[in-house]
C-alpha positions, -999 to +999 in steps of 0.1 A: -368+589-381-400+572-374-403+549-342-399+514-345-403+484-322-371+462-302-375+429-298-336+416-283-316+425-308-338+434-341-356+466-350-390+460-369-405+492-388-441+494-396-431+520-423-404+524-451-369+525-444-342+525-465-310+503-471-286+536-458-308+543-429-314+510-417-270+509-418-269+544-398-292+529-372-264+502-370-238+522-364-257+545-339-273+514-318-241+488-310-273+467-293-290+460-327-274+437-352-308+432-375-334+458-392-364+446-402-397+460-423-431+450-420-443+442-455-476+430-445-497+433-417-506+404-390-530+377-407-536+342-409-549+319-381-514+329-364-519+369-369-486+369-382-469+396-402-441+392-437-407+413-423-381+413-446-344+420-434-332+459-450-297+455-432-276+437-407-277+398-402-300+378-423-321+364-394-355+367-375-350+346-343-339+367-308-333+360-279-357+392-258-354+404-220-380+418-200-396+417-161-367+390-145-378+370-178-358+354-210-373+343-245-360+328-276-384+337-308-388+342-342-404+372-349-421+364-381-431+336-372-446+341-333-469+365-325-456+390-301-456+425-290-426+442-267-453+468-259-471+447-232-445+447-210-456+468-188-490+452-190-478+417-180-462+428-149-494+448-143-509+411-144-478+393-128-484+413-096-522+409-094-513+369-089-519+357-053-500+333-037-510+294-048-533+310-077-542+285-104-536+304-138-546+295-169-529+314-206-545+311-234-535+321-263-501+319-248-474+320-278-436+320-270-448+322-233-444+359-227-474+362-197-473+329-182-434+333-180-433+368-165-458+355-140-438+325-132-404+347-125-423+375-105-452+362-083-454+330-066-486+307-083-493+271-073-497+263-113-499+279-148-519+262-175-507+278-208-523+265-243-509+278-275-518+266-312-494+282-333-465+249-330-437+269-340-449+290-311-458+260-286-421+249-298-402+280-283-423+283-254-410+249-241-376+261-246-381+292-226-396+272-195-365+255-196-343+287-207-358+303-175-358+272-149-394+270-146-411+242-128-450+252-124-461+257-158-482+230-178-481+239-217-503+225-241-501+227-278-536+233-299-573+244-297-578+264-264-621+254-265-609+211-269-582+216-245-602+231-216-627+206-220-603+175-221-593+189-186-621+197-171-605+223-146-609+251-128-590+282-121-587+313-100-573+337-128-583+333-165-562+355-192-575+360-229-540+382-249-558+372-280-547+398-305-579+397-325-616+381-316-613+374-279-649+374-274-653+341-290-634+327-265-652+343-236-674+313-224-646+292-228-635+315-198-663+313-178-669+280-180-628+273-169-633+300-140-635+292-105-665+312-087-646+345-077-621+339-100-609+363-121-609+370-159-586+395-176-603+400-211-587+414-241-598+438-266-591+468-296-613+495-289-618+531-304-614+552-273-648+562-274-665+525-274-642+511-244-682+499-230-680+478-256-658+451-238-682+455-208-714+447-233-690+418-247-689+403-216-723+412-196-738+390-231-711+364-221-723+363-184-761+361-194-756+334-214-735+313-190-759+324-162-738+339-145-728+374-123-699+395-129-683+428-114-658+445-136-630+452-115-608+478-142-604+490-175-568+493-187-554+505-216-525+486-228-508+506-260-517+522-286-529+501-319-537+529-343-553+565-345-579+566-318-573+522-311-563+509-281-559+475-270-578+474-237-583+448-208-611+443-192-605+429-153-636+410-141-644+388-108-672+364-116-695+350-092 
């Protein structure tokens, strides 16, 4: 059987499955209760996909557990990808003590949550457009006792400039398009701060995030050092989504 993604209790397939072996996935996995296909891929302002239920419970909202963290979602409705897991932990432990953090981009809370529940930052700035999103990502603050983070709901470039702040640690989990974004970043980022930057890259362009920010920099006037290049999963045949760690001076 082809893989398929877990998010709480519902498996999502990118590819056909039918009625019977959705049912035998069921029975085998007591954990899941819903099986879900993709029927079209993310789009829309939102990058959203269509799922439609093949078996078990007629639903698309789960409750998902990862890195000491809890979240409530709709999956059709939220952007988000179990795969980054590992990749926000990778962030959560970069955070220094009393770090200002600012998410955007945020959705159901995923980075600035984990973050929250395994370092120790003065504050976490979090700005999320999608409103069904925004919506769940104030219940999961609350669903996981956090005090520290300030969400905002709407349009990362008006927001930033309405608060006219600066930050030690900028993050950019845009799925798509990032680069737009990028002097938003620079112009939110303390000097020395750093600015994880997101990006899908054919394995053989991965200078392409580094050229996508060096024209940021120039334009900003300003210096940079990239600090890492990670890949963070797989998107396709020869596609990875990468970050890009930079300090800017």
């Amino acid at each position: 059987m082809v893989s398929f993604d877990i998010v709480g209790d519902i498996a999502i397939f990118q590819t056909d499955i039918s009625k019977k072996e959705a049912e035998a996935l069921l029975k085998e996995h007591k954990n899941l209760k819903v099986i879900l296909k993709k029927t079209k891929k993310y789009s829309g302002v939102y990058r959203l996909p269509k799922l439609k239920v093949i078996a078990g419970e007629k639903r698309k909202e789960t409750t998902y557990k990862e890195n000491n963290a809890i979240m409530k979602l709709d999956v059709e409705k939220c952007y988000f990808s179990p795969r980054l897991a590992n990749e926000r932990l990778r962030i959560a432990k970069l955070v220094k003590k009393n770090e200002s953090v600012l998410v955007m981009f945020s959705g159901v809370g995923p980075y600035p949550i984990v973050i929250a529940k395994n370092s120790k930052p003065k504050e976490i700035y979090s700005i999320e457009l999608n409103p069904t999103a925004y919506n769940y990502q104030k219940e999961n603050i609350i669903l996981n006792k956090i005090k520290n983070i300030n969400l905002f709901k709407g349009d990362v470039k008006k927001i930033i400039h309405k608060l006219n702040k600066k930050f030690d640690r900028v993050l950019m989990p845009l799925p798509k398009g990032g680069e737009d974004f990028l002097d938003v970043a620079l112009k939110a980022a303390k000097k020395g701060a750093v600015v994880h930057f997101y990006d899908f890259l054919n394995e053989k362009e991965f200078n392409l995030a580094k050229e996508k920010i060096d024209k940021a920099c120039k334009k900003a006037r300003k210096s940079y050092k990239i600090l890492n290049l990670v890949k963070c999963g797989q998107f396709g045949p020869g596609i990875y989504r990468v970050c890009a760690d930079s300090r800017i001076a």
